[in-house]
N, C-alpha and C positions, 0 to 999 in steps of 0.2 A: 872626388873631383866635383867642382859647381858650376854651374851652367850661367852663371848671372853675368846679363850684358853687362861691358863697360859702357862708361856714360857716353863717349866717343864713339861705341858702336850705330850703326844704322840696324836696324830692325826692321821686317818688313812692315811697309806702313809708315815710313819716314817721310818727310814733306817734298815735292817735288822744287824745282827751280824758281818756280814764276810763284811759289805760295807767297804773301806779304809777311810786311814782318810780326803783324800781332799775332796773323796763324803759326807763324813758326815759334814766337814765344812761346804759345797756348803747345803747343805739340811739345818745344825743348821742357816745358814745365810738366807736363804729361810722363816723359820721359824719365824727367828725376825722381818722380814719383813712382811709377814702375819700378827704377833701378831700387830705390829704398825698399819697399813694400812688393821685391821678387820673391821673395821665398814665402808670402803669405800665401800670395797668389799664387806660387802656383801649388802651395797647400789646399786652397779652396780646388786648383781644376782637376789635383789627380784624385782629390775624395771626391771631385762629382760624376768623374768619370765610372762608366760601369765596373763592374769587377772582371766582366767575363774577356775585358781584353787583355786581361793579363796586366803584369808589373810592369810590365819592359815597355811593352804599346802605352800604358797608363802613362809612364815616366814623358817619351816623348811625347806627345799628345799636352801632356800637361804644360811645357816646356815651349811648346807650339802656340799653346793658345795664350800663352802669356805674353809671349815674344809677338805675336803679332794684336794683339790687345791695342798697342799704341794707334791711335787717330791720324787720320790723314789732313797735312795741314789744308784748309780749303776746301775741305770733304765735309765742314757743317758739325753741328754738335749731336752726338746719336741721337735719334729719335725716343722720346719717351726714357731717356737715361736720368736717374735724378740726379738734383745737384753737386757740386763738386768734381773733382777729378777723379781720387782714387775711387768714389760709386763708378762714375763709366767705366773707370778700367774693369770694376770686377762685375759688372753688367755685361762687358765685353766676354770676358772669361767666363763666365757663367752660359753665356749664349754657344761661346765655342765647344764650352764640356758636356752641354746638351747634345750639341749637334749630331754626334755620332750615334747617339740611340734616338733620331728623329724626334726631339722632345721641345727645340727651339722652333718659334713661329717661325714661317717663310724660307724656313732651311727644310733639304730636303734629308729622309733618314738615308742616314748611310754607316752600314755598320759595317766591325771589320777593314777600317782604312790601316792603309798603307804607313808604318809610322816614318817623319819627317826628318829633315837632319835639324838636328847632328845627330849622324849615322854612321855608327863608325862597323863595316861588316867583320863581324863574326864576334862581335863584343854584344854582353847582355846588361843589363841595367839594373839599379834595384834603388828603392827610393831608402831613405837614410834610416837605420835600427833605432828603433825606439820610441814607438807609439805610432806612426801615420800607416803603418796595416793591420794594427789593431784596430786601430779608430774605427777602418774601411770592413775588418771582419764584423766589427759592434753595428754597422750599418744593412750590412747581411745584402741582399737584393733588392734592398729599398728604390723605387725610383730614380731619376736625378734629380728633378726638382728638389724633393725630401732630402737626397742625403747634401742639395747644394745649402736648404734651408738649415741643414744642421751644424756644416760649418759658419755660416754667417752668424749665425746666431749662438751655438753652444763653443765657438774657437774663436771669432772675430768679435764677439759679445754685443752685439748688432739688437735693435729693437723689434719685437716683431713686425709692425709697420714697417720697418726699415726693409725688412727681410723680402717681404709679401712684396714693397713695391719695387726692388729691385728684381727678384723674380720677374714678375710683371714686364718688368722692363726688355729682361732679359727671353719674354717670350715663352717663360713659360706655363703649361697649364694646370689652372686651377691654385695659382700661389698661395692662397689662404690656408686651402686644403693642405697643400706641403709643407708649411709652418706650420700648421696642426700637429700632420704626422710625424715631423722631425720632433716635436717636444717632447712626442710618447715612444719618442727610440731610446730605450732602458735608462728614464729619469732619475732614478737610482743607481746607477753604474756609473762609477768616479771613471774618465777620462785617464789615457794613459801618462802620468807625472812627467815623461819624455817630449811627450807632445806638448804640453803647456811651458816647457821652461821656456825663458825669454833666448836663451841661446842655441836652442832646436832649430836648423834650419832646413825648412823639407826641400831647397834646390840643390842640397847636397846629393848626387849618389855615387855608388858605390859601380864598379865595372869589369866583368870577370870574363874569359875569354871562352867560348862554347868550341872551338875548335882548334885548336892553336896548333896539336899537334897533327891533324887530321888535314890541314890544307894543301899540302903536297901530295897530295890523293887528289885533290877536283879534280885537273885534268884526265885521270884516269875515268874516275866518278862522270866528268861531264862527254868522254866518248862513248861510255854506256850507256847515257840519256842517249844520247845524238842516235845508236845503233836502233835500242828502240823505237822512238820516233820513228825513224826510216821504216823499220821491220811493221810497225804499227801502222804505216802508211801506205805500204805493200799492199799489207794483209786487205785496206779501203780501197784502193782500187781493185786489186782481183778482183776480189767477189762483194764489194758494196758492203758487207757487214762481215765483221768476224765470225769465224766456224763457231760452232758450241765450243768450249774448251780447251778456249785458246786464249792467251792470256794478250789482253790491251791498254796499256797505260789510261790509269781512270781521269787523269790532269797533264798528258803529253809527257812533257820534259821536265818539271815539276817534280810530279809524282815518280818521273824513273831516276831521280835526283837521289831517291831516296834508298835504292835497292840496294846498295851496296853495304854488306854485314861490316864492313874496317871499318863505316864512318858512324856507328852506331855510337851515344852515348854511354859512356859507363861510371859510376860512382864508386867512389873509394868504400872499403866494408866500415870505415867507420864514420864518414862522412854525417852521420844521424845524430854523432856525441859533439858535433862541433858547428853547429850551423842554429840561427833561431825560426827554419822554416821546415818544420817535422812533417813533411811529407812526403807522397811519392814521392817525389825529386829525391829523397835522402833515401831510396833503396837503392842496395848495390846490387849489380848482375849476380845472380846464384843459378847454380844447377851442375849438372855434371856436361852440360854438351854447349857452353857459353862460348867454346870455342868452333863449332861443328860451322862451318862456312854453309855447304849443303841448306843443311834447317832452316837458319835463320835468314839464308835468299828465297826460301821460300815462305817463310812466315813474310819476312816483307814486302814479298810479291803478291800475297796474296792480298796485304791491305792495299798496297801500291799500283796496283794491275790490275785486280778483280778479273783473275781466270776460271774461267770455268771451271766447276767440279767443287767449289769452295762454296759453303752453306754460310750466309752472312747475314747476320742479326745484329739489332741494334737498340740499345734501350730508350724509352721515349723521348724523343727531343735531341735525340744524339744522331748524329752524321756520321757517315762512315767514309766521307773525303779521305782520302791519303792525307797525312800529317804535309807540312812545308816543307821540314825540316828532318834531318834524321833522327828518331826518335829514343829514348832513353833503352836500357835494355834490362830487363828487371829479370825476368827468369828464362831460362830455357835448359829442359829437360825429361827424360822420362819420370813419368809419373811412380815411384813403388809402389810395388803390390798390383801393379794392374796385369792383368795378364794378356789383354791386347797390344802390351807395351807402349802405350798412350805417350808420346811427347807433346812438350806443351811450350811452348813459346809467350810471356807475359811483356809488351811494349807500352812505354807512355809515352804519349805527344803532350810532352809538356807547353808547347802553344797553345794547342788547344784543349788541353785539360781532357784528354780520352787513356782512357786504358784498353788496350786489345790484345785478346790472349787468342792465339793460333795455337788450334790443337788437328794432332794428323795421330791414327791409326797404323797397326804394322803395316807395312809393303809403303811407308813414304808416302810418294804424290802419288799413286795410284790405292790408297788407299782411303779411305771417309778423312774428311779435311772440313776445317770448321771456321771461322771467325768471327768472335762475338765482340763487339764495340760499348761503351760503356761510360758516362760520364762522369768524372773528381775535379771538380771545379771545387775551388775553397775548400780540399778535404786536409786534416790537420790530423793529431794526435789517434784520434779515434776513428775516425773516418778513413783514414789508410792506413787503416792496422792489419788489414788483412786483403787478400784477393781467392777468390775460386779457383784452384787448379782444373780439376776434375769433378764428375759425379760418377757414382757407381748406375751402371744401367736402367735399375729399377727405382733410382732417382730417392734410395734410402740413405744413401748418405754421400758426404763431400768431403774432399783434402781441400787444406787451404795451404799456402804461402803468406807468414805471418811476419809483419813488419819487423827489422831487426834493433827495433828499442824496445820488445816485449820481451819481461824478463821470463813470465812463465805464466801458463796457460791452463785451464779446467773446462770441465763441462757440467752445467747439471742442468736441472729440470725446470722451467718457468713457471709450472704450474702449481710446483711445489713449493712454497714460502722458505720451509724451513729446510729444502735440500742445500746441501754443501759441496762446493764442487769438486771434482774429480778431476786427478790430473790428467792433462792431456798430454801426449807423449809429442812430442817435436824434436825432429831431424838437425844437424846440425845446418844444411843449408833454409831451414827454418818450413819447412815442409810437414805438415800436422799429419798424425795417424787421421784413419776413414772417420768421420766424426757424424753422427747420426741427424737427419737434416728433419725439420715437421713435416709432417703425412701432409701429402697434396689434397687426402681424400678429404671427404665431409668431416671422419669423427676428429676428435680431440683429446685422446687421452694422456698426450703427453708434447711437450713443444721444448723440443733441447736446444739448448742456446751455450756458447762458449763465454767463459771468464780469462778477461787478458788482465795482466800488471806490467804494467811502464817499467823501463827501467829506471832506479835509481839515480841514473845519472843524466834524465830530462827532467821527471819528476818525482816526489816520493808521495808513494803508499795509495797510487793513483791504479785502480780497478775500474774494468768498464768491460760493459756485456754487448756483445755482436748476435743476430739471430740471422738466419739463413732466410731468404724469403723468395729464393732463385736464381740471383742477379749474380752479376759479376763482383761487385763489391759488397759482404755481409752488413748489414743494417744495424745503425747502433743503436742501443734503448737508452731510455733517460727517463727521470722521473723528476716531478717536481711538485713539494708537499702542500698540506694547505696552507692559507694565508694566516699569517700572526695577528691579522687585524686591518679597519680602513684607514684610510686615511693614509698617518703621516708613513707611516710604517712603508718601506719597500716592496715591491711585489719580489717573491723569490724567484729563483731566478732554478732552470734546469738542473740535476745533478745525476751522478751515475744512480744506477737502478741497481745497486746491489744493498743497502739499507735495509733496514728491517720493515720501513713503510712502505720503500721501493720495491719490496718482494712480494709484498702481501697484495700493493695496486695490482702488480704486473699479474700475480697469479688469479686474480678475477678476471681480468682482460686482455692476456695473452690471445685466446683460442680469437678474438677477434683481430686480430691482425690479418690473418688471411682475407677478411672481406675491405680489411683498409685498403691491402695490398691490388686491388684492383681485380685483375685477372688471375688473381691467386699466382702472378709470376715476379710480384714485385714492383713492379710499372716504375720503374727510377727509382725506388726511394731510398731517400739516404740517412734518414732518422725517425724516429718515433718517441714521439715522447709521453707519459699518462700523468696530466695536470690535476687533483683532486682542489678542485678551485672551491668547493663550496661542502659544508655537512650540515645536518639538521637532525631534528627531532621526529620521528614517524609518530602520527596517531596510534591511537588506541594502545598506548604501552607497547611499539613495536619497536623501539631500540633505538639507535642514529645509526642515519646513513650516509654515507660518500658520493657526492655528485662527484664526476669525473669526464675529462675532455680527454681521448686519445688524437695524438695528431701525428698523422703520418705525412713528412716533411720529403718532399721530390728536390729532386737534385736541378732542375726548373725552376723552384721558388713554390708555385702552388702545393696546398696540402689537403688531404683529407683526413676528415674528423668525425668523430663517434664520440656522443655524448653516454653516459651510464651512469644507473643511479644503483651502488652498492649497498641493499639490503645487510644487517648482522649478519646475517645465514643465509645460504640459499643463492643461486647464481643472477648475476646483475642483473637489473631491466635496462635496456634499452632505451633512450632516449629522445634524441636524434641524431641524422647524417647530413652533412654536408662535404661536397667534393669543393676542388679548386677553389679553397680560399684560405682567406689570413687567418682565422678563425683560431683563438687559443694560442696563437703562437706571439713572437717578438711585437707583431704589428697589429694584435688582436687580443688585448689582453683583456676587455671588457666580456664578460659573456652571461646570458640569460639561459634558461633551459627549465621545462617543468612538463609533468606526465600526469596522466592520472597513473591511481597504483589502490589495489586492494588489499585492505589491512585482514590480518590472521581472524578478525572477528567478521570479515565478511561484508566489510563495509567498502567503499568507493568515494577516493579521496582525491583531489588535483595537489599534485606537488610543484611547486616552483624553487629556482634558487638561484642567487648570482653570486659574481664574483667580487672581491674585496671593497670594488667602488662601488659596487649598487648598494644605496639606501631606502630603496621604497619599490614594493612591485605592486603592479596593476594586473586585476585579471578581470576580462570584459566577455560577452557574446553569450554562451551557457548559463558560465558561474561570472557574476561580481563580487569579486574579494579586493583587498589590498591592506597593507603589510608595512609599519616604515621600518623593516629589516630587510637582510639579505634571504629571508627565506618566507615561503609562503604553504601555506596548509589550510584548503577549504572542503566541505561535503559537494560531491557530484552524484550525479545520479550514473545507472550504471551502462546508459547510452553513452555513446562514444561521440557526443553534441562539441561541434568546434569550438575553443576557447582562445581567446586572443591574450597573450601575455607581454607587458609593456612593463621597464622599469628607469629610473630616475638614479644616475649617478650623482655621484658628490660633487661636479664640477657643474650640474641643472641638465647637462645634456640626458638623452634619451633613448634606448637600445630598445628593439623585440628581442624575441624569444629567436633563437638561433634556427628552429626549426619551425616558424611562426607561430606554433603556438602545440596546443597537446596533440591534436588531429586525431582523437580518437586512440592513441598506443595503450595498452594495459597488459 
């Protein structure tokens, strides 16, 4: 279905009675121009909208800010809009798809709004197949400004001036900058062929029912709200605060909306071979106890109520608000082999992009009860391939629940290049045998990491490697090789880590994952990747080595990175680190990095190296050298004397050393 006024419609923002007649010309002309140029716009508002509010919020929202885009007759011409019509309109729309992440001037943030009508209840949205959520995955977390400058300019074919000063216009900051950043969102990467054809229209979508058969239950569903509430209001007056462990709706009537096990979502078991959105969403309920009424009111009580006795964790940047909405229902069952008889309850709040696994001990609710919260925002093929059922007590190893488009599964050794993996035996309800997890301790002698294959019938001959790092969702590795060259040549682009390069990177700098991973518990993260951006020549006849960026990529956006400089033989040096930032990844492709490093003959040397666009490196303070290559090699003395490292990309601009410079490391 498509949402595009008729030209006869009023829209909010239509002219009032007393406007005259040239403002109401200007506005009916305004109008026709909207009607024609609706489906660009509102292309431009749902890619500038964030990602985190979902499709359905994106859709309306997009749809909104277009529909009300139109000028009030009498209302004056916007302020600072450039000339013409269709620029105000998408100044207009550009301001309104800021608005919500607090990015437009004068507008206050406001996130998480209410989406607008047309609102049809219990109907979900999805904007039209075939390019415009790729586009939005190719833009990853980018800003709004950035990904508004990337449709004006990379879909609307706009000037950068044009861009910068509608930006501008539209209030937002640092325009230049967001034109900048929109031109280095994967320059290289063709645009999806769907999205470019002239008969793509993104006001089309698509509208599928989330309850249809479930709504002859609310009234039931909403006198169990109503008892709670009451019983939860009891409980404030008696005694002013709830007893210890007693349960109390955590969002009133809301949250008790939600308790009821019938109104649970459930997915057909093959919903995965027939849809182009391969995620959580396309798991089906599995387990043996899917039906146990019991369990699953108290797994949802225990997100929905927060009763006491319930141990509740949440991994960084995650909420543990009770879902809206009733939420998907992925697993619930005894764990095998456990001899505690561990049941497990796996839920996804597909609103809010959380996964929560409820796990309880023999004796029920009187026994150890848990709830761990966890974030899959944007997770796809690889990223919800798996989830944590369980750990074994002594936290040596873990059962997973493996996505049911995995054809088949192994395990082997990270640190071993040439290990081959071993099959991992999997359940019919797709439940893994106990799988051995990395020692939490200091040493390193071995880092097991599982091997998945897609099926056949998403993709062929597609392998990717998950590594345990604590969390709720296993972490996926990637590798990405060196550069072919500067210039014209593309920058490569991630791949799976199962390659022959990909094993050899990983097996130098596996054992540092633990200290990417934060607290050694994973801190969010949802990928890693090891960039071998630069190699060179060691003095003294000492062989080439491998510079190398590891980046470990949070489910938040920010990442932490570990630089290492791979030696022929012998274990890496260390580099440098950097937390919270773009550094090596989509938004960070430029990178600088140099050490000192003592050759076999006993000598003390500064190494530098960059990445495909550096042409020329600087080094100032101790040592003065420079280089018009991507690599640098000068004599130091064997004082650890500060060195400042500066270099010179192919576009004239100018980067430091990622770590400002060598600081003494050897």
């Amino acid at each position: 279905m498509a949402t595009t006024p008729r030209s006869g419609s009023q829209p909010h923002g239509t002219q009032p009675a007393s406007a005259t007649p040239s403002a109401r010309g200007a506005v009916e002309r305004a109008e026709a121009v909207l009607v024609e140029q609706y489906p660009r716009l509102v292309r431009l508002a749902y890619l500038t909208l964030p990602t985190s509010l979902g499709r359905h919020t994106r859709v309306l929202l997009a749809h909104r800010a277009v529909q009300q885009a139109l000028p009030r007759a009498g209302g004056g011409r916007d302020p600072g809009a450039p000339g013409g019509t269709l620029e105000e309109l998408r100044v207009r729309v550009v301001r309104a798809a800021l608005a919500p992440a607090g990015a437009a001037r004068g507008l206050p943030a406001r996130t998480g709004w209410l989406p607008a009508p047309p609102f049809v209840w219990g109907l979900r949205l999805w904007p039209p197949a075939g390019g415009i959520d790729e586009a939005a995955e190719l833009l990853g977390a980018a800003p709004g400004p950035v990904r508004a400058a990337f449709v004006l300019h990379r879909l609307d074919g706009l000037a950068d001036e044009d861009v910068t000063r509608l930006l501008g216009a539209a209030g937002a900051a640092g325009p230049e900058e967001a034109v900048r950043e929109a031109r280095a969102v994967a320059p290289g990467a063709p645009l999806p062929a769907a999205l470019l054809n002239p008969g793509f229209d993104a006001s089309v979508v698509s509208a599928r029912p989330t309850d249809l058969l479930r709504r002859r239950r609310r009234v039931r569903a909403a006198w169990a709200a109503a008892v709670v509430a009451v019983l939860a209001a009891g409980v404030l007056v008696a005694g002013g605060s709830p007893p210890r462990g007693q349960a109390v709706p955590a969002a009133g009537a809301v949250a008790a909306g939600v308790l009821d096990p019938a109104r649970l979502a459930r997915v057909p078991a093959e919903a995965w071979a027939d849809t182009a959105r391969v995620d959580f969403t396309a798991w089906p309920a599995r387990g043996g106890r899917t039906a146990d009424r019991a369990l699953l009111t108290r797994a949802l009580g225990a997100w929905a109520a927060r009763p006491g006795g319930v141990r509740t964790t949440a991994a960084p940047g995650t909420t543990t608000d009770p879902p809206a909405h009733p939420p998907h229902l992925l697993y619930a069952g005894d764990v095998p082999g456990d001899p505690g008889a561990t049941a497990v309850v796996l839920l996804l709040d597909a609103e809010g992009d959380r996964v929560a696994r409820y796990t309880e001990s023999a004796g029920g609710p009187r026994g150890t009860r848990t709830l761990d919260v966890a974030r899959t925002d944007e997770a796809g093929v690889t990223t919800a391939a798996a989830l944590t059922l369980t750990r074994t007590a002594d936290g040596t190893a873990a059962r997973y629940l493996i996505a049911p488009w995995i054809a088949s599964a192994g395990t082997r050794d990270l640190l071993r290049a040439a290990d081959t993996a071993r099959p991992l035996t999997v359940a019919a309800d797709g439940v893994t045998a106990a799988v051995p997890v990395p020692s939490g301790s200091g040493g390193c002698g071995a880092w097991p990491v599982v091997e998945l294959t897609s099926s056949a019938r998403i993709v062929e001959k597609h392998s990717f490697v998950l590594t345990d790092l604590g969390t709720l969702a296993p972490v996926h590795l990637t590798y990405t090789p060196l550069p072919d060259g500067p210039g014209a040549v593309p920058a490569r682009q991630p791949r799976e880590a199962t390659g022959a390069a990909a094993r050899t990177a990983w097996a130098a700098g596996a054992c540092g994952l633990r200290t990417l991973s934060g607290d050694g518990g994973g801190s969010g993260v949802r990928a890693v990747n090891v960039w071998d951006f630069a190699d060179s020549d060691l003095p003294d006849g000492a062989g080439r080595a491998v510079w190398s960026c590891t980046r470990a990529s949070g489910w938040a956006g920010p990442g932490d990175v570990l630089v290492q400089l791979r030696p022929p033989s012998g274990p890496p040096q260390e580099v440098a680190r950097a937390r919270s930032t773009a550094a090596c990844g989509r938004f960070g492709q430029h990178l600088l990095a140099g050490t000192r490093w003592r050759s076999p003959a006993g000598r003390w040397y500064l190494l530098a190296a960059g990445s495909r666009e550096v042409t020329a490196i600087t080094a100032s303070g101790a040592v003065r050298a420079e280089t018009g290559g991507r690599s640098l090699v000068a004599p130091v003395g064997a004082a650890g004397a500060p060195v400042s490292l500066t270099a010179r990309l192919a576009s004239g601009a100018r980067i430091t050393a990622l770590d400002g410079g060598t600081g003494g490391r050897d």
